[in-house]
C-alpha positions in Angstrom: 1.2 -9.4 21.6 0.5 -6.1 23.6 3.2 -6.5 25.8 5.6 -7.2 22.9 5.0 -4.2 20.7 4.4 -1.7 24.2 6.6 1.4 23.6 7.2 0.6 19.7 7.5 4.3 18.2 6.3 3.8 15.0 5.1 0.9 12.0 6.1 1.6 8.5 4.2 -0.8 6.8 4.8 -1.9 3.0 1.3 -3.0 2.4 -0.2 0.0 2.6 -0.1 3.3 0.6 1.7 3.6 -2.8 1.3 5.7 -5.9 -0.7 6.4 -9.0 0.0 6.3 -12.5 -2.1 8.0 -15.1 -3.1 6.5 -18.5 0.6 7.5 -19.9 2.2 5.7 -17.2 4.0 8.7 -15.5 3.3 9.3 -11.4 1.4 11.6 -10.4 0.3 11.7 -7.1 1.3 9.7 -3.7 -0.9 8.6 -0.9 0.6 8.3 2.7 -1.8 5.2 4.6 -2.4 7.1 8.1 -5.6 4.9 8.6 -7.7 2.4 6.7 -11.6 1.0 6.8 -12.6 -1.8 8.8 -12.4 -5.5 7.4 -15.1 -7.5 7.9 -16.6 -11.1 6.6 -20.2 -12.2 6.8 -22.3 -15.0 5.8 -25.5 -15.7 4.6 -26.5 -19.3 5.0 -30.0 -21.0 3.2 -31.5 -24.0 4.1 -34.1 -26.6 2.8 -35.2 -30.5 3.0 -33.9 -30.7 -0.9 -35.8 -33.9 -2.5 -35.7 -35.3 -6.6 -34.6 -32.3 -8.8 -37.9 -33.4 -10.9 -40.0 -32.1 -8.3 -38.6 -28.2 -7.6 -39.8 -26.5 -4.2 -40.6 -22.8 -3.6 -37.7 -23.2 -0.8 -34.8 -23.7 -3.2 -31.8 -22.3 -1.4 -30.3 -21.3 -4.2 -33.0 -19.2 -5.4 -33.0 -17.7 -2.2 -29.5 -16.9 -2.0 -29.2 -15.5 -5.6 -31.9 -13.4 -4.4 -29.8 -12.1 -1.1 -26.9 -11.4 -3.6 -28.7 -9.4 -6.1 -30.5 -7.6 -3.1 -27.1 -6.7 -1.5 -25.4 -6.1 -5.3 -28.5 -3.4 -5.3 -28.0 -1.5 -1.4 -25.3 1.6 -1.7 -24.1 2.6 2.0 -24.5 6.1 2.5 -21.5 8.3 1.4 -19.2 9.3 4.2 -16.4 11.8 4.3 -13.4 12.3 7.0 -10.3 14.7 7.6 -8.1 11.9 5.5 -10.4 11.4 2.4 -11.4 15.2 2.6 -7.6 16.2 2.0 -6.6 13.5 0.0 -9.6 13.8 -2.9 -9.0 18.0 -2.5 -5.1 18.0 -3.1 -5.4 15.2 -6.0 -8.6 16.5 -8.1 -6.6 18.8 -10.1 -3.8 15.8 -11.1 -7.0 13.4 -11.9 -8.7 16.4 -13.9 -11.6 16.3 -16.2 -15.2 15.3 -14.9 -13.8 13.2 -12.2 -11.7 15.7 -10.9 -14.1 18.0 -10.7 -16.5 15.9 -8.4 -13.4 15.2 -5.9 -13.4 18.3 -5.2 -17.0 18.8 -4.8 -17.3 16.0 -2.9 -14.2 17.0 -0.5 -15.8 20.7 0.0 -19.6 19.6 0.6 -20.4 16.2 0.1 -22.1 16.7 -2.6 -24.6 13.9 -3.4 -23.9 13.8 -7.3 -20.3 13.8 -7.0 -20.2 11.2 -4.6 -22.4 8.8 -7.2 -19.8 9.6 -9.8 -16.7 9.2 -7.8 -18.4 5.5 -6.9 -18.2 4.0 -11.1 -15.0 4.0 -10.6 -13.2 1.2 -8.7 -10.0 3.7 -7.1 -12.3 5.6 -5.3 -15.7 3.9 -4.4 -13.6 3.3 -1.3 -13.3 6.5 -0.6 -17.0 7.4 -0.5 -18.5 4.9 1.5 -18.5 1.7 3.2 -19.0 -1.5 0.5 -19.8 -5.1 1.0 -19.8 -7.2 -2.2 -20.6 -11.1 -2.8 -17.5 -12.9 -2.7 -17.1 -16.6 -2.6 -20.8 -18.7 -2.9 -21.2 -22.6 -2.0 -24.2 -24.3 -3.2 -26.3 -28.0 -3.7 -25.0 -31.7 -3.4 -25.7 -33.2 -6.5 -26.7 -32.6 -10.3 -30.1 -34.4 -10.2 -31.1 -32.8 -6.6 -32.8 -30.4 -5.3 -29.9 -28.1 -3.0 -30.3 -28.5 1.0 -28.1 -25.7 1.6 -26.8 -22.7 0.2 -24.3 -20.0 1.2 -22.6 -16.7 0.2 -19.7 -14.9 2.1 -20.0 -11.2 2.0 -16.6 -9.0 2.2 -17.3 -5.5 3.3 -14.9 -2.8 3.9 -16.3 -0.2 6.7 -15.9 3.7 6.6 -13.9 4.8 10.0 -16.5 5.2 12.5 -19.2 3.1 11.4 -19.4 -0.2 14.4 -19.2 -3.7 12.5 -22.5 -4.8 14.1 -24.4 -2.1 12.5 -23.1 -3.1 8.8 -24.0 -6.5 9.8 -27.6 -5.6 10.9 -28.0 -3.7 7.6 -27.2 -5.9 5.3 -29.6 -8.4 6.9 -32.1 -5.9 6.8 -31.8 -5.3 2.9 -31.9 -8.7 2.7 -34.7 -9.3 4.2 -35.0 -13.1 4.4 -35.9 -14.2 8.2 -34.5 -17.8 7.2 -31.5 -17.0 6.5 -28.9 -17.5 9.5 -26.2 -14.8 9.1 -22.5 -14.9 11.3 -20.0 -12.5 11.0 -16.7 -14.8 10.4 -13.7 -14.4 12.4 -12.9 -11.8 14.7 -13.0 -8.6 13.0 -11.2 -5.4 14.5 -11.3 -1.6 14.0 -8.5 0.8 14.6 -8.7 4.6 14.6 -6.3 6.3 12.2 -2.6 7.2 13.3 -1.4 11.0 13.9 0.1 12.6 10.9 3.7 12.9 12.4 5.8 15.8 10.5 9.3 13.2 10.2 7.3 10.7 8.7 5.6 12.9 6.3 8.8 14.7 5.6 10.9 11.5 4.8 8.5 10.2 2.9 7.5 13.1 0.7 11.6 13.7 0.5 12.1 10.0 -0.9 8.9 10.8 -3.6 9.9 13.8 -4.6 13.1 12.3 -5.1 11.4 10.1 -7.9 9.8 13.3 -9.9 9.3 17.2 -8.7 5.7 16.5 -10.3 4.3 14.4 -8.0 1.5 15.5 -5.1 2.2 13.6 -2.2 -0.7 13.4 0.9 -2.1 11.6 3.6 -4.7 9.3 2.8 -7.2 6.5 4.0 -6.9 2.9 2.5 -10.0 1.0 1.2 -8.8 -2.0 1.9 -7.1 -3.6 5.2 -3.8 -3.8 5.7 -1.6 -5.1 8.8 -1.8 -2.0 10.4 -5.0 -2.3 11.6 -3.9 -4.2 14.6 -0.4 -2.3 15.3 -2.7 0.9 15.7 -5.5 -1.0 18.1 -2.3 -1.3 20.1 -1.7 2.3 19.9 1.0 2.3 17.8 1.6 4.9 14.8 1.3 3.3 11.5 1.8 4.2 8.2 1.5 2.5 4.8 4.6 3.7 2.8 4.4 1.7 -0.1 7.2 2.5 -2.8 4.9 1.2 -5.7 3.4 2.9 -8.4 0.8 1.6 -10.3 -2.3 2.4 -13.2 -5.9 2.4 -11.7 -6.8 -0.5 -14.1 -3.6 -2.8 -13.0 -4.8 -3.2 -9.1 -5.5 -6.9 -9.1 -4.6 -7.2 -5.4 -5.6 -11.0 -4.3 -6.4 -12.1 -7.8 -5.2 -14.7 -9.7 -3.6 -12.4 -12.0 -2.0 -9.7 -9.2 0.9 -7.9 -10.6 3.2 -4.9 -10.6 5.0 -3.0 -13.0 8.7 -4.4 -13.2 10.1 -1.1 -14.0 9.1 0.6 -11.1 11.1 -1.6 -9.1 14.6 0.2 -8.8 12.7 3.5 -7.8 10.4 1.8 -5.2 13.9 0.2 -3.7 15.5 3.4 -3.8 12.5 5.2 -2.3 12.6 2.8 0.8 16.0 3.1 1.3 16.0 7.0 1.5 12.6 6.7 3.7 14.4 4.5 6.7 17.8 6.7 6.7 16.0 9.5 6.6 14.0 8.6 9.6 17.1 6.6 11.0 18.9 10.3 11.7 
């Protein structure tokens, strides 16, 4: 893959980036993806001998996991700051406003502890502040009337820029803290450092926003979540999330069962791509 995508200039990737909407539904500000956190799975396995559900053992793997979980549901990661999530939270605090806006910019100018707390109640910008790992899929037991031999939880965590995999991995099986347990880190995670803010990318972009409405602040910014760019830029090629949608804190169901987007955005979001790639295709 390294050979095939040596000398590429530059990714623009759809997956990554996009706007916000406040509570009225009108845009108001536009992140730029120049780099993301780190994706990385792990899981916590529980074993036992099991036996007749009428006689119940202090070893019950479930217990034990449900434990794990709660332990892990419990652990903040300390917050974290960088060049991307300092600018971004700065040049959008006065568009967000009010109590929360206030602590972005606190947070941005000093890391301020109580700001950071706040900022992390609500779901658009936990992933700002630090790196999070939550329960996500769970597999326990055999059978109604029997004790479970096994139980197991998979743990999704998104890593700040900067932090190594291996050390997220070694925490959470300190706060654990169950020496039975047997923890793996699935797959083959990789980190990538974040892409140069080029001026012709940022210009066509904030060209093709502005385009959309004279009102809305448009910056770099990190993404919480991972996106294909990840392993353009571990290549060494620029990448940037220029998503053309704009969407309300509360709608971002991304990977769930109800994922959606507003349909009325669509014509913009088409028409903000097409001015992005002729602009960079002069």
């Amino acid at each position: 893959m390294s050979q095939q995508y040596k000398g590429l200039e530059l990714l623009l990737n759809g997956d990554g980036g996009g706007g916000l909407l406040n509570d009225e539904g009108k845009p108001v500000l536009y992140q730029l993806q120049a780099g993301e956190k780190s994706y990385a799975d792990f899981e916590f396995a529980f074993t036992d001998a099991g036996g007749h559900s009428s006689a119940p053992t202090p070893g019950n793997p479930i217990y034990r996991m449900a434990k794990a979980i709660d332990a892990i549901a419990a652990y903040k990661f300390p917050p974290m700051r960088n060049e991307l999530t300092k600018a971004s939270l700065a040049l959008s605090a006065d568009r967000i406003g009010g109590e929360v806006g206030q602590a972005m910019k606190r947070y941005a100018q000093s890391g301020d502890a109580a700001a950071a707390e706040l900022l992390s109640t609500r779901p658009e910008f936990i992933g700002q502040v630090r790196t999070t790992c939550v329960a996500t899929m769970a597999q326990a037991g055999h059978a109604l009337n029997a004790l479970p031999q096994s139980a197991k939880v998979s743990v999704n965590c998104r890593i700040f820029p900067g932090v190594k995999i291996d050390d997220v991995k070694a925490q959470l099986v300190k706060v654990v803290g169950d020496s039975s347990a047997t923890v793996k880190t699935l797959g083959d995670p990789l980190a990538s450092d974040a892409s140069p803010l080029r001026g012709d990318v940022m210009r066509a972009v904030r060209g093709a926003v502005l385009a959309r409405s004279k009102d809305i602040a448009v910056m770099p910014g990190m993404s919480a979540g991972a996106t294909d760019s990840l392993y353009f830029r571990a290549l060494g090629v620029p990448s940037y999330g220029v998503s053309s949608l704009f969407m309300k804190a509360e709608d971002g169901f991304a990977h769930g069962l109800n994922e959606r987007v507003p349909v009325a955005g669509i014509p913009e979001s088409l028409e903000q791509w097409d001015r992005v790639v002729r602009a960079l295709a002069r």
